[in-house]
C-alpha positions in Angstrom: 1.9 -2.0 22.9 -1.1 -1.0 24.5 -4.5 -2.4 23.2 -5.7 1.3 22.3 -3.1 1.9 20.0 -4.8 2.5 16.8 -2.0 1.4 14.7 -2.0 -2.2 16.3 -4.8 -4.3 14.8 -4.8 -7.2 16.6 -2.9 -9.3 19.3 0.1 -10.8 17.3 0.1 -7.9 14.8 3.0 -5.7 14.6 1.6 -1.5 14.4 0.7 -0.7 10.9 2.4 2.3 9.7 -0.7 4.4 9.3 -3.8 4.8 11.4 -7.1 4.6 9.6 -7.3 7.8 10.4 -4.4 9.2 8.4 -5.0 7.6 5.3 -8.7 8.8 6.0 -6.9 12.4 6.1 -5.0 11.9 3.2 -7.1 10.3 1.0 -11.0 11.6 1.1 -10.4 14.4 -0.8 -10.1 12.8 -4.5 -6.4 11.2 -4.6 -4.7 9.7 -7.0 -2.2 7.1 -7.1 0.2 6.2 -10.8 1.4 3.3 -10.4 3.9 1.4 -12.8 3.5 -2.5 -12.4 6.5 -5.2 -13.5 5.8 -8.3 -14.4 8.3 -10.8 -13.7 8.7 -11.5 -17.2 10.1 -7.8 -18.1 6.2 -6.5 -19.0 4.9 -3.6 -17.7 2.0 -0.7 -17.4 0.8 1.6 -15.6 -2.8 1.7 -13.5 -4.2 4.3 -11.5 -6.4 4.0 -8.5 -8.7 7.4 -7.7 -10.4 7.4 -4.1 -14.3 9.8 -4.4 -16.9 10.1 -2.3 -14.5 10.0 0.9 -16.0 10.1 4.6 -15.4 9.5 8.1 -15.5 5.5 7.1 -14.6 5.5 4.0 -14.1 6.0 0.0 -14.9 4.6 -3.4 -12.0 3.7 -4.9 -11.7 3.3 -8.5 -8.5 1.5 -10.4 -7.8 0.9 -14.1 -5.3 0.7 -16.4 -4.0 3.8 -18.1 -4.6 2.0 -21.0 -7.8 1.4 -21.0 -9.1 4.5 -18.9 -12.8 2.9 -19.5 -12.7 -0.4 -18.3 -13.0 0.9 -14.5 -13.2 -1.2 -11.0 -15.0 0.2 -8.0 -15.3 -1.2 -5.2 -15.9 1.1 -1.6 -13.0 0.6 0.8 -13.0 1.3 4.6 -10.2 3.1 5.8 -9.8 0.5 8.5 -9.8 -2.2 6.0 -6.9 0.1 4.0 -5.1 0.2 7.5 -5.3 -3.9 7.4 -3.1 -3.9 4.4 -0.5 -2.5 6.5 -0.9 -5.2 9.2 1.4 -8.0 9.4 2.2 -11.2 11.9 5.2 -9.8 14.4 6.1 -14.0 14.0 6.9 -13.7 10.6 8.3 -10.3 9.8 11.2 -8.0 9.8 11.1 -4.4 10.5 13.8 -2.0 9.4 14.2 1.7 8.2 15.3 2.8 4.6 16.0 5.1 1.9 15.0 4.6 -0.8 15.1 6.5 -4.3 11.4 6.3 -6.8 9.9 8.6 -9.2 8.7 10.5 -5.6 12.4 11.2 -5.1 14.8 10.0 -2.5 12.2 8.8 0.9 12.4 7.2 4.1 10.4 3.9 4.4 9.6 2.0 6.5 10.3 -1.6 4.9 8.9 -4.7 5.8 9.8 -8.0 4.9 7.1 -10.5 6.0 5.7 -14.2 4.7 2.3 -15.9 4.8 3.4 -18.5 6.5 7.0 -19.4 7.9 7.7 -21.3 4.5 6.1 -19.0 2.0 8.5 -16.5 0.1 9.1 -13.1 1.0 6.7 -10.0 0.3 8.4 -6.6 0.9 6.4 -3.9 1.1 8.3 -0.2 1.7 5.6 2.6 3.3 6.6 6.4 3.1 5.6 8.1 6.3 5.4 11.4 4.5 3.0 9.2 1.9 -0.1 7.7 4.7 -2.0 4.7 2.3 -0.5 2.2 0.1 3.1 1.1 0.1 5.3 3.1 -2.1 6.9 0.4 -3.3 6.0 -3.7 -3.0 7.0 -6.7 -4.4 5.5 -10.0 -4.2 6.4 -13.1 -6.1 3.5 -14.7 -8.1 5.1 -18.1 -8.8 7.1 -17.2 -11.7 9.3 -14.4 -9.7 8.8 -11.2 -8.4 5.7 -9.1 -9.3 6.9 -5.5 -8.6 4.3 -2.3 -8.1 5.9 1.3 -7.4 4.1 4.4 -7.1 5.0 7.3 -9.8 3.0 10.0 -8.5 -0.1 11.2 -6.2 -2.3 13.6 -6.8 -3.9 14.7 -3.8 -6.7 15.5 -5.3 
């Protein structure tokens, strides 16, 4: 990889599957993301995450619970720091192309199956090209099992 490729963050890095610059694209406009989160322990709900205010650098982005649609975070996000979320250590992680079926219907992901550090636990995270932004699917253990988060729907806003 060449150092100008914007999808490679750093030396080390693998290529993130989005460029800043398409999740700026699809995102400034007012998306949002239903996700339903499972708890290891068979719980679940549903939160939402609404990006406003988008620019060339970035958005406000706004996540609660559905519910409790009052008890709102926001926080303002750079798209590059969105991209970074997509970043992992080419040492530690396994690349691989899959279909896979969600609420969004039947995709191809991207898939990657990456660790902290060489004795942590897996993390898979599964990024939708026709999706740029957040994983469609992830799932992360959280020291009692696997913490899983897949997206429902997206409303591009």
């Amino acid at each position: 990889m060449e150092a100008s490729d914007k999808h490679v963050l750093g030396p080390g890095l693998l290529p993130t599957p989005f460029t800043a610059e398409e999740i700026r694209e699809s995102s400034r406009s007012g998306k949002t993301i239903r996700l339903l989160v499972e708890g290891p322990d068979g719980s679940t709900f549903e939160r939402l995450n609404r990006f406003r205010d988008g620019d060339d650098t970035g958005a406000t982005l706004d996540r609660w619970n559905a519910d409790d649609p009052d008890d709102v975070s926001t926080s303002r996000v750079t798209w590059r720091e969105l991209q970074g979320h997509g970043s992992f250590p080419a040492d530690r992680t396994e690349v691989r192309n899959e279909l896979v079926e969600l609420p969004l219907g039947r995709l191809e992901c991207v898939r990657y199956d990456t660790r902290a550090t060489r004795d942590a636990e897996v993390q898979t995270f599964w990024f939708a090209p026709a999706y740029p932004g957040m994983p469609v699917r992830y799932e992360v253990p959280d020291g009692t099992g696997i913490m899983r988060t897949t997206v429902l729907s997206i409303d591009a806003g």
